[in-house]
C-alpha positions, 0 to 999 in steps of 0.5 A: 465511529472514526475510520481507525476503529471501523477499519480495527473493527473489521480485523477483529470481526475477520480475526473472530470469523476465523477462530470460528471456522478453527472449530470446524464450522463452515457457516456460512457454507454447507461443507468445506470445500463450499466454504473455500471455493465460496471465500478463495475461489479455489479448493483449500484448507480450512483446518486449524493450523491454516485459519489460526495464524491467519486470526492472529494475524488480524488481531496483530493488523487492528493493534497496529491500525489502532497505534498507527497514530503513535508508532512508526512501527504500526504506521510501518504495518499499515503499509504493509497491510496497504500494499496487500490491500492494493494488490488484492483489489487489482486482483478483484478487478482482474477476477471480475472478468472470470467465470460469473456462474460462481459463487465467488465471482458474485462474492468478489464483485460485491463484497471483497474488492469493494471491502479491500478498497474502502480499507485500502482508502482508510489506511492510506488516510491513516499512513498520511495522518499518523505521519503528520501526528508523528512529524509534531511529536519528534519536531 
């Protein structure tokens, strides 16, 4: 599978765990509170009208990430998705030297800063490719 299909594949996977949690549940967490202290580090909402847009917005990120080759527009996205992807692992490593009894430390070592950068390295590799791509097409 190539680095632009595992990295659409991981928006759609993220857009479809948060249609998930739009219907209340809160796998892979006992209750709400759980699920937000364990994903964000912090109390918050996790109620429709906060997680729908934000699965929205994933599906939005893996078409672009799909078409990154073929638009400036998508290739634009990307750019945008990178630079988010930047500053959150930044913040991953900042948070590592936070309170490690936490669920989310644990969570953020292993699991999200390590995601933010292999996606990070992917799209940084799509944006220098698609650029290539779209540089043969107006030449």
């Amino acid at each position: 599978m190539g680095s632009r299909k595992v990295a659409a594949s991981a928006h759609i996977l993220l857009a479809a765990v948060h249609l998930y949690w739009a219907t209340g549940a809160t796998w892979p967490a006992a209750d709400e509170r759980s699920l937000s202290r364990a994903v964000l580090g912090i109390d918050a909402s996790f109620a429709p009208q906060v997680v729908l847009p934000l699965a929205g917005l994933h599906v939005l990120l893996a078409v672009a990430v799909q078409r990154s080759d073929r638009s400036a527009l998508a290739r634009l996205v990307v750019c945008g998705l990178a630079t988010g992807l930047a500053a959150r692992a930044a913040l991953g490593l900042v948070w590592a030297f936070g309170d490690t009894s936490t669920a989310f430390y644990w969570l953020n070592l292993c699991v999200y800063t390590p995601a933010c950068l292999a996606l990070l390295a992917i799209d940084v590799g799509l944006i220098r490719s698609g650029r290539s791509r779209l540089e043969e097409f107006a030449g």
